[in-house]
C-alpha positions, -999 to +999 in steps of 0.1 A: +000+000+000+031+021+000+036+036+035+043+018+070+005+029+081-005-004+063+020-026+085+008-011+116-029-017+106-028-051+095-003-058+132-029-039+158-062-056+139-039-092+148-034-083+184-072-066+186-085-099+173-059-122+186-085-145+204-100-156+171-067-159+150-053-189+169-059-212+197-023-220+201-027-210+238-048-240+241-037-265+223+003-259+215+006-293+197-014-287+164-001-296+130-015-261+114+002-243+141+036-248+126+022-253+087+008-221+090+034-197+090+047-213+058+017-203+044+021-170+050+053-168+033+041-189+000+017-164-005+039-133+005+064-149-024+032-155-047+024-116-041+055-107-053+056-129-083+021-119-088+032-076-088+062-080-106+068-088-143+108-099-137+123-132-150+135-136-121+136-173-109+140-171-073+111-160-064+094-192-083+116-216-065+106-199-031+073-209-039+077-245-049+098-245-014+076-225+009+047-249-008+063-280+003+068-268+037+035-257+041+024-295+032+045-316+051+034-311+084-009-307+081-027-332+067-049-307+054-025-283+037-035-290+005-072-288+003-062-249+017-038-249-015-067-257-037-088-231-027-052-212-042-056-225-072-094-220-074-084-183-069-057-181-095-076-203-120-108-175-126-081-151-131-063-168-161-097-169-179-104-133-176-068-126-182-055-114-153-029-132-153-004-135-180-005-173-198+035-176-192+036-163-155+007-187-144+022-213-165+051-211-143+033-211-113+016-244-123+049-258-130+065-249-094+037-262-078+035-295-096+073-302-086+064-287-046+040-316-050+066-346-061+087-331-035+064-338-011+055-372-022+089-381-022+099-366+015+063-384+031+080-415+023+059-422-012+024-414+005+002-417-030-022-398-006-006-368-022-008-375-054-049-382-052-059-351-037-084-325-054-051-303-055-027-323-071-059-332-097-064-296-106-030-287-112-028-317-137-058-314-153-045-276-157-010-283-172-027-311-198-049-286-214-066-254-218-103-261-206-119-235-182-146-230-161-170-257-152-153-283-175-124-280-151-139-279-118-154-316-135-123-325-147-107-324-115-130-341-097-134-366-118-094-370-122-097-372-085-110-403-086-091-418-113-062-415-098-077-423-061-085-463-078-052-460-101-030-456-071-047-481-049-053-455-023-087-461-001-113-434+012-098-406+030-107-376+052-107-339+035-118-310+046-143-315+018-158-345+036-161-330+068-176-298+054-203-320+036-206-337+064-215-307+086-242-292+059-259-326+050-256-343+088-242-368+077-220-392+105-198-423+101-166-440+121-141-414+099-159-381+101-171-383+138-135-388+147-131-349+140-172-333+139-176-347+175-157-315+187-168-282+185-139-271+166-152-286+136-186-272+137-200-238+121-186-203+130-202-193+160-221-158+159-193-144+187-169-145+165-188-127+138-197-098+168-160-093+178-146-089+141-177-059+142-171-047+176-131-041+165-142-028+131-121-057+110-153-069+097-171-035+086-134-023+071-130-053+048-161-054+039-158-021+024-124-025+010-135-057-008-164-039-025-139-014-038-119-039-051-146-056-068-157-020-082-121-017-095-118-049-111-150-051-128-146-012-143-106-024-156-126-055-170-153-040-192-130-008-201-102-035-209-077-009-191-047-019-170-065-053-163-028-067-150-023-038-127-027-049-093-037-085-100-025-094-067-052-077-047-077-095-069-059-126-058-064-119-023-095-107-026-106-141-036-087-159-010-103-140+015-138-154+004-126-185+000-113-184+041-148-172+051-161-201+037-140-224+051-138-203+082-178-200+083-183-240+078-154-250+099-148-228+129-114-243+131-104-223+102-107-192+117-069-196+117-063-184+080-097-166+079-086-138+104-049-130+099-058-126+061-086-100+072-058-082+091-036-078+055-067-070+038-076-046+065-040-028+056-057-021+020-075+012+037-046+031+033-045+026-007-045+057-027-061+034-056-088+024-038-094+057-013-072+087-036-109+101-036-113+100-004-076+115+008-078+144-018-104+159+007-094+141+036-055+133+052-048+101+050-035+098+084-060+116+102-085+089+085-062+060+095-054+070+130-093+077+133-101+042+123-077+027+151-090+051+178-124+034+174-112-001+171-090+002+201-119+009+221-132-030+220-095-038+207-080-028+240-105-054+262-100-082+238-059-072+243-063-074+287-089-102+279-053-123+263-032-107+287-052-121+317-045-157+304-021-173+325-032-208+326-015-241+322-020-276+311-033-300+340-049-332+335-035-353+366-060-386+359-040-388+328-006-379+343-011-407+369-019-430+342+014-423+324+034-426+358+015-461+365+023-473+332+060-459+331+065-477+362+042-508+365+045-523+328+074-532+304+090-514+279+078-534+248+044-533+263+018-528+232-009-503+242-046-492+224-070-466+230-083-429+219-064-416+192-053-386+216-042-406+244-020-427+227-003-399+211+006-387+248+013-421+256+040-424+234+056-388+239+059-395+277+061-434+279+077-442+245+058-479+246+047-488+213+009-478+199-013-492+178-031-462+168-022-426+169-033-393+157-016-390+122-050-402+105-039-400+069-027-442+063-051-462+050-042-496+076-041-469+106-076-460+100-087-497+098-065-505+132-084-476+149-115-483+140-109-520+154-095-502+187-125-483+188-147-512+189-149-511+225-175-486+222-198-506+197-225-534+206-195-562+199-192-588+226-162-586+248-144-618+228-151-604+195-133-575+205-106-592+224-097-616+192-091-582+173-073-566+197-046-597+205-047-595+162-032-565+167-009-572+200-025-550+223-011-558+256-032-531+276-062-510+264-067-477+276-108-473+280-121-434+284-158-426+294-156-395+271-157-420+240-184-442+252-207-437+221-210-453+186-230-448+154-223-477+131-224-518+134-264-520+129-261-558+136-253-547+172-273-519+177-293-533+199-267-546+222-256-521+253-220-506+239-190-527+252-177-499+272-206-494+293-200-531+308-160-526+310-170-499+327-190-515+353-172-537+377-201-557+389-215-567+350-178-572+339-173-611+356-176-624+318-160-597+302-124-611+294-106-583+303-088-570+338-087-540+351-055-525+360-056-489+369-085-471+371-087-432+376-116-401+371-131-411+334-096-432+323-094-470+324-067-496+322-073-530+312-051-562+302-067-575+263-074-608+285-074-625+320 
């Protein structure tokens, strides 16, 4: 935007709404947490590729390398990347891009792609996702609109039986899950928490209350009005493609951010850049012809400081910490009380901790992504379906288990109509006094967590 007032807009909105831009306070551990700053630089190096008309390859292979890091460590990475490409593509058509540059970019992220592939170990997961689809179905020919939305779904699944690679959860699932209701084994593993549901209204009342909201808005619709006057007066359409970029990207972050409150994560920092776009002379030159510049900026963060200010002592006031001592006695017990080679099963969430602070070997963990880890879990998590106790016991000594961890918190099922009827498993292993026949022991047993041998 040409002056600093734009980096010290888009840093105060961050810290105004700094509630609803991560939740690393409570939950340190999570994979977008540390693939998220990568994305921020991807696109910072894609803003600059998308300003500048340079040669330059540098700032090409920064991309394909801030892409790969970006995609190594969340699962979800590239269905966020897609919504990239779903931004770029609409631009091509209109001719907003030039054919060579977005060419290029195609190219770069096609090879970020094998990289990845090739660093996850050969994971064909990568190579069947709706991203890496529409960047091939992109390179092998010039169809637009509809006709390669289609195309790349359908290439999608092409590749998905071609590569042998079975069901898997995208963000695309879960969101279709979420509108249509829709519940099985896979997608209650993540729309059981809250995280995963629609945006709350709260959030939507703080973005207001610190003006982030009512700024963007307004900035977007002059970015619209700017974009659709260069388009039918065929002036300058290339100048200042990458605001239309980020213009897109920012509805494609509501989206995601209004059907998966999880997502608030990219919807809310990008609202702080976009936010930076007030002090643009080609959007507001009207406006600071008659008015200064700063005095409009510096009124704008008067008023959002007001709620800005409470949200800021509402952070600082947070001085909390981690404590879940049923759990930490459980890791102490088995630390102490079981042998190292020891096979354990159990939540998806508790094994992972189980592991970090035990280092016994786990069935099942929280990396969701393999195809055989998803059919192991789903056996673990048999406890808490109508099966009988043996039935479950068979699988679970199938799979080694030498002690199963049994939670409270997970005592609830949805699939295995033949056993619908039956009470669920856990509710008997549960109960001391109906679990004579049961065929397991109990071994430690805490507030809501349970430790039991696979067999007597």
């Amino acid at each position: 935007v040409g002056t600093e007032l734009g980096g010290l807009i888009t840093v105060l909105c961050f810290f105004f709404n700094h509630g609803e831009a991560t939740r690393v306070m409570w939950t340190p551990p999570l994979r977008e947490s540390f693939s998220y700053p990568f994305l921020v630089l991807q696109m910072y190096v894609l803003t600059l590729i998308l300003r500048t008309s340079s040669n330059d390859r540098r700032p090409f292979i920064a991309l394909c390398l801030s892409n790969v890091a970006f995609m190594l460590p969340w699962q979800f990475a590239q269905f966020i990347l897609f919504t990239q490409i779903a931004s770029l593509f609409p631009m091509y058509v209109v001719g907003y891009i030039e054919p060579s540059k977005f060419q290029k970019i195609i190219y770069m992220i096609m090879i970020s792609v094998t990289l990845s592939f090739i660093l996850m170990f050969g994971n064909s997961m990568y190579l069947s996702y709706y991203y890496s689809s529409s960047l091939l179905m992109r390179w092998v020919s010039l169809i637009q609109g509809s006709a390669w939305w289609c195309g790349t779904i359908i290439l999608k699944f092409l590749t998905s039986k071609i590569l042998g690679v079975s069901d898997h959860i995208h963000l695309s699932d879960l969101i279709a899950a979420g509108i249509l209701r829709y519940t099985d084994f896979d997608t209650l593993k993540y729309t059981c928490s809250p995280e995963f549901d629609f945006m709350e209204k709260a959030t939507l009342l703080i973005y207001t209350k610190t003006l982030l909201l009512p700024v963007v808005m307004v900035i977007t619709c002059f970015i619209f009005k700017k974009i659709i006057f260069l388009f039918y007066s065929r002036k300058q359409l290339l100048e200042h493609s990458e605001l239309a970029f980020h213009t897109l990207q920012l509805l494609a972050f509501t989206a995601l951010a209004i059907l998966i409150l999880r997502l608030k994560l990219f919807l809310t920092p990008h609202m702080c850049v976009m936010a930076s776009l007030i002090c643009s002379r080609w959007l507001f030159g009207w406006l600071f012809r008659r008015v200064r510049r700063e005095n409009v900026i510096f009124g704008i963060l008067t008023v959002m400081s007001i709620q800005g200010y409470a949200n800021l002592c509402n952070q600082w006031s947070i001085t909390g910490e981690f404590n879940d001592l049923p759990q930490e006695e459980l890791l102490q017990w088995i630390k102490y009380n079981t042998v190292p080679d020891a096979v354990f099963a159990g939540a998806m969430p508790t094994m992972a901790s189980i592991k970090l602070s035990t280092l016994h070997p786990i069935v099942n963990h929280p990396h969701y992504e393999d195809a055989d880890l998803r059919a192991w879990t789903k056996i673990v998590y048999s406890t808490y379906s109508g099966k009988s106790a043996k039935e479950v016991r068979d699988k679970l000594l199938e799979l080694h288990v030498n002690y199963y961890v049994l939670e409270e918190a997970w005592c609830v099922d949805v699939e295995d109509p033949s056993n619908a009827a039956n009470p669920p498993l856990c509710s008997v292993l549960l109960e001391p006094r109906l679990c004579v026949l049961c065929l397991f022991t109990n071994l430690f047993r805490r507030r809501n967590v349970y430790l039991r041998t696979e067999a007597r």
